[in-house]
C-alpha positions as CSV (number, residue, x, y, z in Angstrom):
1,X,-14.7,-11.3,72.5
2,X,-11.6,-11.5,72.9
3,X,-8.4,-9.9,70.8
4,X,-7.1,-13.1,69.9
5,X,-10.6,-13.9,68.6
6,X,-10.6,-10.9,67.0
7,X,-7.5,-11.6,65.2
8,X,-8.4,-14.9,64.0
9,X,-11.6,-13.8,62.7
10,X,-9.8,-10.7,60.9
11,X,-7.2,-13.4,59.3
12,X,-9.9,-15.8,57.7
13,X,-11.6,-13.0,55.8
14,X,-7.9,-11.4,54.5
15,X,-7.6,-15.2,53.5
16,X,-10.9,-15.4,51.7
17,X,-10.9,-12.5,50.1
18,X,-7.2,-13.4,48.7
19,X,-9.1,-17.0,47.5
20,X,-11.6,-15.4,45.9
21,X,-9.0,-12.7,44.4
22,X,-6.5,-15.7,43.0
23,X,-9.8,-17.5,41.6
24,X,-11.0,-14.4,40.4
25,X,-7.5,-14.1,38.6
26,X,-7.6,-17.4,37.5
27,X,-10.9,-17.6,35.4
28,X,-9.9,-14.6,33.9
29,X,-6.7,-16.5,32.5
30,X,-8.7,-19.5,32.2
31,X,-10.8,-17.1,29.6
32,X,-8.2,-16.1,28.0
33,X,-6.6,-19.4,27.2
34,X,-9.8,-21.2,26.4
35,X,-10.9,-17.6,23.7
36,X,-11.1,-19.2,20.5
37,X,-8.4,-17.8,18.2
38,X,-9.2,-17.2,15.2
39,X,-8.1,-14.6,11.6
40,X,-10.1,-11.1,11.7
41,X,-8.7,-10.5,8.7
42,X,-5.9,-10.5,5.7
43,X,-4.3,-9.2,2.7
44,X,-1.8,-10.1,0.1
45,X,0.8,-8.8,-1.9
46,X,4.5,-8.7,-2.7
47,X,3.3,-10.8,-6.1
48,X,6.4,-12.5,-8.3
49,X,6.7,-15.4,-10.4
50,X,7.3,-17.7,-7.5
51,X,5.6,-16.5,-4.5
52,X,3.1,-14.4,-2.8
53,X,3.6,-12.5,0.9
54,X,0.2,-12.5,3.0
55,X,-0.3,-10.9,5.8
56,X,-3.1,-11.7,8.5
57,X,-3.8,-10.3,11.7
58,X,-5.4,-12.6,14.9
59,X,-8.2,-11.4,16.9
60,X,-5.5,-11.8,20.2
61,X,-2.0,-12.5,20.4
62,X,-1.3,-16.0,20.0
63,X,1.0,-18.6,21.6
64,X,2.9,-20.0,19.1
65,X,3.4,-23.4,20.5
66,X,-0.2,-23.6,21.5
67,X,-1.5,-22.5,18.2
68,X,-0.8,-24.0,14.3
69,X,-1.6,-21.4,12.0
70,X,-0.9,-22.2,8.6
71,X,-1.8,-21.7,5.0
72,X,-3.3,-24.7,2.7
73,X,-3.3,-23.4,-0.7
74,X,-3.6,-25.0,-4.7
75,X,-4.5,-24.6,-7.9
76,X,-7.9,-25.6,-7.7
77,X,-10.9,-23.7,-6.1
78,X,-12.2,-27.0,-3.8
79,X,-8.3,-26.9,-2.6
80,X,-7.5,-30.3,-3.9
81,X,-4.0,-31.9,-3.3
82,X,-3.3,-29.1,-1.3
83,X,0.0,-28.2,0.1
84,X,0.4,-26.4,3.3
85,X,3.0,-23.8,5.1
86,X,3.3,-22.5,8.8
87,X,3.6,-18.4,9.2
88,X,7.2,-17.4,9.2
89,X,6.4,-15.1,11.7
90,X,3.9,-14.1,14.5
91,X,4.0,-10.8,16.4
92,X,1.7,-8.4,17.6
93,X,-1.4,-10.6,16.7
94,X,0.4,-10.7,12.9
95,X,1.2,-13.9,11.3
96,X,3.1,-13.3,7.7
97,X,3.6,-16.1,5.5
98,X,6.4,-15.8,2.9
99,X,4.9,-18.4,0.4
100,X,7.8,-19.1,-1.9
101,X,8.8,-22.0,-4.5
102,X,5.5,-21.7,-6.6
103,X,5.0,-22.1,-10.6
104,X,5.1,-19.1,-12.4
105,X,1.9,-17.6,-14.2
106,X,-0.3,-20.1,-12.6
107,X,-3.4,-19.4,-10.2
108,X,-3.6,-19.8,-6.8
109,X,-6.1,-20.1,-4.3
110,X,-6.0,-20.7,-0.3
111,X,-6.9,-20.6,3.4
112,X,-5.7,-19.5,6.2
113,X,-5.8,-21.6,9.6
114,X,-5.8,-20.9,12.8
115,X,-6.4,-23.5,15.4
116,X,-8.3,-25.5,12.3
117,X,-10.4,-22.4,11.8
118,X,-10.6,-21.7,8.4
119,X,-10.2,-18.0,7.0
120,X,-12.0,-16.7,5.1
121,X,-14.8,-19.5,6.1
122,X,-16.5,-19.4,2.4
123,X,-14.3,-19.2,-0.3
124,X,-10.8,-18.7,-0.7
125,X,-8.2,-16.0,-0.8
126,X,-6.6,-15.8,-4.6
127,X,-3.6,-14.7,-6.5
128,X,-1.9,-15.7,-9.5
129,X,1.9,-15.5,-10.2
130,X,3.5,-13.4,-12.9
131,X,6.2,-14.0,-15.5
132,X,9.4,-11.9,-14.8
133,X,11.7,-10.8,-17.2
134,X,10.2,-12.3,-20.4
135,X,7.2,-11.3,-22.2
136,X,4.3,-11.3,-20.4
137,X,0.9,-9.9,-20.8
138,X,-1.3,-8.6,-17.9
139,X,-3.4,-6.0,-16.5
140,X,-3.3,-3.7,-13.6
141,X,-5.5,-1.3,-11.7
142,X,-4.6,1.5,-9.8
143,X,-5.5,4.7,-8.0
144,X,-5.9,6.3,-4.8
145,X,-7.6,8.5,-2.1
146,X,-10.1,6.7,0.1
147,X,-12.5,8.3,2.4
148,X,-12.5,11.6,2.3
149,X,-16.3,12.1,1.7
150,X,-18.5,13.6,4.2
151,X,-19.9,9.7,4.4
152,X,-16.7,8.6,5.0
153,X,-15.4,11.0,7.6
154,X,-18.5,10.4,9.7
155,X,-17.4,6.8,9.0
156,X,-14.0,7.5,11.2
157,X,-11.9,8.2,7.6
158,X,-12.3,5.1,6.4
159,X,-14.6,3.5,3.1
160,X,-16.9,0.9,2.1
161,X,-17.3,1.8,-1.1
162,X,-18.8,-0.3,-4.1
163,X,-16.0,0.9,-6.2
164,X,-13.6,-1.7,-4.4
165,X,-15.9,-4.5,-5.8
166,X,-15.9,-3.2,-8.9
167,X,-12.4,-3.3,-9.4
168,X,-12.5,-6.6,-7.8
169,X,-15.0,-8.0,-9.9
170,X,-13.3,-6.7,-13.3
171,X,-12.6,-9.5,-15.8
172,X,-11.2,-8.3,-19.0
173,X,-8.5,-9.4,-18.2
174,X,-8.8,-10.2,-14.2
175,X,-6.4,-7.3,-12.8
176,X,-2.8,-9.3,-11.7
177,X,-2.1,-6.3,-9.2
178,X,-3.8,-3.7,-7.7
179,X,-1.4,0.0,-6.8
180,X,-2.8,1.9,-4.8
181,X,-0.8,5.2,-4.7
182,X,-1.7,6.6,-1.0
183,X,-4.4,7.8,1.6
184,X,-5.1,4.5,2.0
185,X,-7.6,6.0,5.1
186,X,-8.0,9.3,6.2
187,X,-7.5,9.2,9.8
188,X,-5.0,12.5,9.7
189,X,-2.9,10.7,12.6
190,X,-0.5,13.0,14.5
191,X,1.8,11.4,16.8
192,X,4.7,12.6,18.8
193,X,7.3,9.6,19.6
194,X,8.3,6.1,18.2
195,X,6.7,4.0,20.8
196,X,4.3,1.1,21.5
197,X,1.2,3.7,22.5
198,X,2.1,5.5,19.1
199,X,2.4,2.6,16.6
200,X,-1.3,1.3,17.8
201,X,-2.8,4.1,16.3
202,X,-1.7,3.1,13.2
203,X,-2.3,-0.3,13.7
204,X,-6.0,0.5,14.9
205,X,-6.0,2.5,11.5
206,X,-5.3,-0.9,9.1
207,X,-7.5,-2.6,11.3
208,X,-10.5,-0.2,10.4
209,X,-9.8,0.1,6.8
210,X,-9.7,-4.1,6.7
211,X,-12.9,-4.3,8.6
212,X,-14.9,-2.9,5.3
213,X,-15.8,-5.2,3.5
214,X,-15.4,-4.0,0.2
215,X,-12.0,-3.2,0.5
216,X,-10.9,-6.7,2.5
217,X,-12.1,-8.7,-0.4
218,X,-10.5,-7.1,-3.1
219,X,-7.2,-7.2,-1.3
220,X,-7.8,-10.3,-0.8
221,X,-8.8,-11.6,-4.4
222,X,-5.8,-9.4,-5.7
223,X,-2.4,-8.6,-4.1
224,X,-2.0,-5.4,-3.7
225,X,1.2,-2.6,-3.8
226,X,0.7,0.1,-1.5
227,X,3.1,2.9,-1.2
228,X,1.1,5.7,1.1
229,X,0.4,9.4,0.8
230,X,-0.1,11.8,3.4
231,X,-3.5,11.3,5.2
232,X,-2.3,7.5,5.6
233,X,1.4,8.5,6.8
234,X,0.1,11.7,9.1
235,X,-2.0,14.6,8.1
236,X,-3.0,17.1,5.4
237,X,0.5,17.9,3.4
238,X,2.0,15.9,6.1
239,X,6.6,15.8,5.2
240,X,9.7,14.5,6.8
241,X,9.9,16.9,9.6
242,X,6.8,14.8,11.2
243,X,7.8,14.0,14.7
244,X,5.9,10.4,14.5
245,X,6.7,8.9,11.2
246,X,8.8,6.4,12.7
247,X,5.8,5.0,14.3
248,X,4.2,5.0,10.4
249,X,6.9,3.3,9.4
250,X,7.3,0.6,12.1
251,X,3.2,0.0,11.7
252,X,3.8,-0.2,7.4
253,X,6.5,-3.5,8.2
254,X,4.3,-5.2,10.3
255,X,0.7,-4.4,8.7
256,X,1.3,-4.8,5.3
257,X,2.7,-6.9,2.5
258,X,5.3,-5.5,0.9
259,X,8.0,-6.1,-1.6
260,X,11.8,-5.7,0.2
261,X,12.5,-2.4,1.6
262,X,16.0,-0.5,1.3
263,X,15.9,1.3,4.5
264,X,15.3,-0.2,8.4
265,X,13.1,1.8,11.2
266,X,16.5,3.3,12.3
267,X,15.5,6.8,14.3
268,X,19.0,7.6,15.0
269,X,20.5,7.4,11.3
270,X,16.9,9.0,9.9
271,X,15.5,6.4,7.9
272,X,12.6,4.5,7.5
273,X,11.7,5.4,4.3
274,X,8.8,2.7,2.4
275,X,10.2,3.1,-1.3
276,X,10.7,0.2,-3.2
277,X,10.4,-2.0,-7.1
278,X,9.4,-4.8,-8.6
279,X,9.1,-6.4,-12.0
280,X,6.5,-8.1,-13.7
281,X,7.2,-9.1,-17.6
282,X,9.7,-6.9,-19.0
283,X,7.8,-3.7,-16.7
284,X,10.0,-2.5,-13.5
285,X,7.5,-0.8,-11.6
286,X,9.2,1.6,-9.4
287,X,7.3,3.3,-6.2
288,X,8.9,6.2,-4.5
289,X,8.1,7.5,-1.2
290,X,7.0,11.2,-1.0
291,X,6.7,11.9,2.4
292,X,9.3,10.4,4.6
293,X,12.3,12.3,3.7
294,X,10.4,15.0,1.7
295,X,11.2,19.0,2.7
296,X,8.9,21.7,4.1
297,X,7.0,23.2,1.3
298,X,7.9,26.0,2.7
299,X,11.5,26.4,2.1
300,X,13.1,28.3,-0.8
301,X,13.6,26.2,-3.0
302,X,17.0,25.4,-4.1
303,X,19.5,22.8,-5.3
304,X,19.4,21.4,-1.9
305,X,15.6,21.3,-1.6
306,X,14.6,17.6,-1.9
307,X,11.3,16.0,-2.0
308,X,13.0,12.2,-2.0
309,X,15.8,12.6,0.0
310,X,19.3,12.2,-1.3
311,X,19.1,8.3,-0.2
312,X,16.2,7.3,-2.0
313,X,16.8,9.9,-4.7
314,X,20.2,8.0,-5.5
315,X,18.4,4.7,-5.1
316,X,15.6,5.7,-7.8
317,X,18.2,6.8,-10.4
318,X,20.2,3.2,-10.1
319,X,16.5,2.0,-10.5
320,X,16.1,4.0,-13.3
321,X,18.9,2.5,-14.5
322,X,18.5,-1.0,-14.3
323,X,15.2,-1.1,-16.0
324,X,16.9,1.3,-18.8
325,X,19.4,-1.8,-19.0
326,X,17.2,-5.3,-18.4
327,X,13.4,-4.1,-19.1
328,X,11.3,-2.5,-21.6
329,X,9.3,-0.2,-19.7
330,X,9.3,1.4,-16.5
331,X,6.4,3.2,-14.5
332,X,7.1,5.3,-12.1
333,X,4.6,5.1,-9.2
334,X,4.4,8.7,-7.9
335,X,2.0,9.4,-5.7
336,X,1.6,13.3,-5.9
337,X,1.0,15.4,-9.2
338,X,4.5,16.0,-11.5
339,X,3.1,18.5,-13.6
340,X,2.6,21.2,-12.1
341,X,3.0,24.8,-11.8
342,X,1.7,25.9,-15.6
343,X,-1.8,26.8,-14.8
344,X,-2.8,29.4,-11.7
345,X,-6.4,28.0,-11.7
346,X,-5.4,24.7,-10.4
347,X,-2.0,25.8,-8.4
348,X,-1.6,23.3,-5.4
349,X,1.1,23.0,-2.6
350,X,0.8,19.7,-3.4
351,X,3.1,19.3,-6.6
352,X,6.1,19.0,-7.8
353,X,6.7,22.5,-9.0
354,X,7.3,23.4,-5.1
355,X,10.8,21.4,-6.0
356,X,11.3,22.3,-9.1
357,X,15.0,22.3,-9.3
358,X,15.1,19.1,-8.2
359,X,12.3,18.1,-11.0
360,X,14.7,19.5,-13.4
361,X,17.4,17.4,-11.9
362,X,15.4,14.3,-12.2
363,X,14.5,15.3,-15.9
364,X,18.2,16.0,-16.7
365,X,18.9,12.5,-16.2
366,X,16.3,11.2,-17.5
367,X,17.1,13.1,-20.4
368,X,21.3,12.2,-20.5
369,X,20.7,8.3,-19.9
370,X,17.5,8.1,-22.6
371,X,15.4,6.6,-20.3
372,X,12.6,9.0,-20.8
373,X,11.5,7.2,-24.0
374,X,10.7,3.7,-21.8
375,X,9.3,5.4,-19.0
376,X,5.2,5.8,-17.9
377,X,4.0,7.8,-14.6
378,X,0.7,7.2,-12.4
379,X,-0.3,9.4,-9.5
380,X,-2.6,10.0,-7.2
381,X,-3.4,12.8,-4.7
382,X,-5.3,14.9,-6.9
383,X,-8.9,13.6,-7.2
384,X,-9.5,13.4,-10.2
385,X,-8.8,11.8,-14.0
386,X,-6.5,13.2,-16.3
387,X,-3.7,12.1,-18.6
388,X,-1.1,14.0,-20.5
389,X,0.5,12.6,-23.5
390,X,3.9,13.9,-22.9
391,X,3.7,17.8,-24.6
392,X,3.0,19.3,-20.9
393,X,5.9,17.3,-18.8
394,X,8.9,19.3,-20.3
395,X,11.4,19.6,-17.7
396,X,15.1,19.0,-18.9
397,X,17.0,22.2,-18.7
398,X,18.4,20.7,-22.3
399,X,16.7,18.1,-24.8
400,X,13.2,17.1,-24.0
401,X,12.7,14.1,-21.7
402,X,8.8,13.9,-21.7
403,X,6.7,10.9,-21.2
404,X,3.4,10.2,-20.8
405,X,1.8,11.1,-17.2
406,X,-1.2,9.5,-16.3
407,X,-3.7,10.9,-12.8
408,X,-6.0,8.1,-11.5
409,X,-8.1,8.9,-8.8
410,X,-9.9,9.0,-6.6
411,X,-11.3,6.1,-4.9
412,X,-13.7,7.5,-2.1
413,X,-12.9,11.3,-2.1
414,X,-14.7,14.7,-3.0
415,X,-13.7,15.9,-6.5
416,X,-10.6,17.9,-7.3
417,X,-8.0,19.6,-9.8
418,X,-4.8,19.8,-9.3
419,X,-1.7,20.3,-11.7
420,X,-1.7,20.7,-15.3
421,X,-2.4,21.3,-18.1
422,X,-3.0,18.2,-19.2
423,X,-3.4,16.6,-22.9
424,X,-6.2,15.4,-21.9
425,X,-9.1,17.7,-19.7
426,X,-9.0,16.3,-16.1
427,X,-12.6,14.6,-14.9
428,X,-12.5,14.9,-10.9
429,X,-14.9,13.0,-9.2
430,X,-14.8,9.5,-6.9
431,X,-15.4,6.2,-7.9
432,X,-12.5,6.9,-10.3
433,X,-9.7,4.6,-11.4
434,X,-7.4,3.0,-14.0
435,X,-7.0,0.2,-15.5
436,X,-3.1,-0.2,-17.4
437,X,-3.1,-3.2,-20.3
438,X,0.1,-4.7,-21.0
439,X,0.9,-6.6,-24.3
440,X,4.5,-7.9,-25.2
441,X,5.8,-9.1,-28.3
442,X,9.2,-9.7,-27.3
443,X,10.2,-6.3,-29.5
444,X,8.0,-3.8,-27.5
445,X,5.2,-3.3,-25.1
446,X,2.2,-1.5,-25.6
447,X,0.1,0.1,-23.0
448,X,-3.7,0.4,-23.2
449,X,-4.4,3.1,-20.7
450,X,-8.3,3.3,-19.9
451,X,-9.3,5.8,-16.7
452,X,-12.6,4.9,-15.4
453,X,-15.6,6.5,-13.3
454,X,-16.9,2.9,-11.8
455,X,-17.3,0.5,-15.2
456,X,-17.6,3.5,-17.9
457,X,-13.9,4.7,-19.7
458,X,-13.8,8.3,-19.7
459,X,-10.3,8.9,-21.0
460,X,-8.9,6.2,-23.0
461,X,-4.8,6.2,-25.0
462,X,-2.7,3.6,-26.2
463,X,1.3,4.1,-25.8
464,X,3.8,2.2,-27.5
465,X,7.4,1.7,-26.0
């Protein structure tokens, strides 16, 4: 044979192969147009008297010209007359809708769509607006610390508890919102940088606490607030000197449905913080953010020693303030024990006492401004129940400024103590919650505080404000 035979033989099988290379390339697009998209899952929150924020992430990244995705919601269960709204926004396989102009106090329920696929495919997603700035009565749940048994580390940090159904399935009254007050997971994640690479852990992280099904269903039956601790934002006593909590951060915007944050994703300024407030009746519920800007533990503490950051701590006193000023009760979401420091037996890193001049500060202007009087505290962290009536929390440097304290936890965690001493002796345990009753007569509010272990009370106080 010749070389020019050669040749030619040698050219027909480069262009074969490069045929069966493009076709090769081209089913596989051809796969990927024709993959059916559809809603893995979803999650509300953000609740007010006129709207609703719900966030839902598609099972692969979706071309928005291509693909409808819309929610179809009323206030019937069959979805009569229904009215329908497009996502506001799709990135990184998340579509948020921003569902706005609704009636106030008045329940809800919906789809989502994707393609005409319905999510969920039985049953509907529900919510039900609030009054704001009027009397209102209503009932919340809260608490915190979720997966941290040995079950649930084998189960990659994340739960499935029953406890999230019965929280879900609690009617007297239904729960309007559910706060949950941090370590949403336990994944521990530790991250160096803010990039792409980075911010998919955390991402992978939502996704495996919103495959359970336990937990997806109750977000989805009631908004939730979520402000996180540290296993959710890095690690075991995790603070502000964590190289990757701008990848946290970034992941909390996009994931999950929040009320409107002061601070961007800014790496060069430092913030990023997730603190933010929101009113329901005459309640400002205000949710601070204890890790982001937070100091070492470690350092001497001083007047300069901050667990807030000077930012958020001058943003919490105006907040302070306004509910002082337009509402008759505040609650101060906190999500790591205030009192703190009184009992060696239960001593924790973990407290407030490792800032204690700054808990005096906070206290001092509590106490100046008489705000203390209109003002209720939850936390997490600790795993346990517990509730002090006010004699323990005495901080001002002058005057008194106590108010009641209130430990709900935890969720899916091994039993602990941490803090005190208490007014009332702290239960730990899992499958632990509580459940806050507001009443409103238009002259004051009265809270009906009951901590549970799954359906059974175990501490129970009424406070009047």
């Amino acid at each position: 044979m010749n070389n020019l035979s050669k040749l030619g033989r040698f050219n027909r099988r480069v262009f074969c192969a490069a045929c069966i290379f493009v076709l090769s390339l081209s089913k596989k697009q051809s796969a990927h147009e024709l993959k059916t998209i559809k809603a893995n899952w979803c999650w509300l929150g953000a609740l007010t008297s006129s709207g609703v924020t719900i966030k839902a992430k598609l099972n692969i990244e979706p071309n928005e010209e291509k693909n409808y995705i819309q929610v179809i919601y009323s206030t019937t269960p069959n979805l009569s007359s229904p009215k329908r709204f497009k996502a506001n926004s799709l990135d990184k396989q998340i579509a948020t809708f921003n569902l706005n102009n609704l009636q106030e106090d008045t329940q809800y329920y919906c789809v989502i769509t994707v393609d005409g696929r319905r999510y969920p495919e039985k049953g509907t997603l529900k919510f039900k607006t609030v009054k704001v700035n009027q009397p209102y009565n209503f009932a919340i749940g809260c608490s915190s610390c979720a997966g941290g048994t040995v079950s649930g580390f084998l189960n990659n940090g994340v739960s499935n508890s029953s406890i999230f159904d019965i929280i879900r399935e609690y009617n007297t009254p239904p729960l309007t919102l559910f706060i949950h007050m941090g370590d949403l997971h336990y994944k521990d994640i530790k991250v160096q940088d803010f990039q792409d690479k980075d911010i998919n852990r955390y991402r992978k992280a939502y996704d495996d606490v919103l495959s359970q099904d336990s937990q997806r269903k109750l977000y989805q039956n009631i908004p939730i607030a979520y402000i996180w601790d540290d296993h959710d934002y890095s690690s075991n006593n995790s603070d502000g000197n964590y190289p990757g909590k701008w990848s946290a951060s970034a992941a909390y915007r996009e994931q999950v449905p929040h009320y409107p944050l002061v601070e961007a994703v800014d790496k060069i300024k430092g913030t990023g913080g997730i603190y933010q407030s929101f009113v329901i009746g005459r309640v400002r519920f205000i949710m601070t953010d204890n890790r982001f800007h937070r100091d070492s533990v470690d350092k001497e503490d001083n007047p300069e020693k901050t667990l807030l950051g000077k930012t958020q701590k001058e943003w919490f006193f105006q907040e302070l303030l306004e509910g002082n000023n337009n509402q008759g009760l505040i609650v101060w979401v906190n999500s790591v024990p205030w009192i703190a420091g009184n009992n060696p037996e239960t001593e924790t890193t973990e407290a407030w006492d490792r800032y204690a001049i700054e808990r005096e500060e906070i206290a001092n202007f509590l106490q100046k401004n008489h705000i203390a009087q209109k003002l209720i505290m939850i936390s997490g962290d600790a795993h346990m129940l517990a509730l002090d009536d006010g004699s323990n929390n005495i901080y001002a440097s002058e005057g008194v400024a106590s108010f009641p304290v209130i430990q709900a936890a935890s969720l899916d965690s091994i039993g602990s103590i941490k803090g005190g001493d208490y007014s009332e002796k702290p239960i730990k345990g899992r499958k632990q919650w509580g459940v806050l009753h507001f009443t409103d007569d238009g002259q004051k509010i009265e809270v009906k505080v009951e901590l549970k272990k799954k359906n059974e009370t175990k501490i129970e106080a009424i406070f009047t404000f």
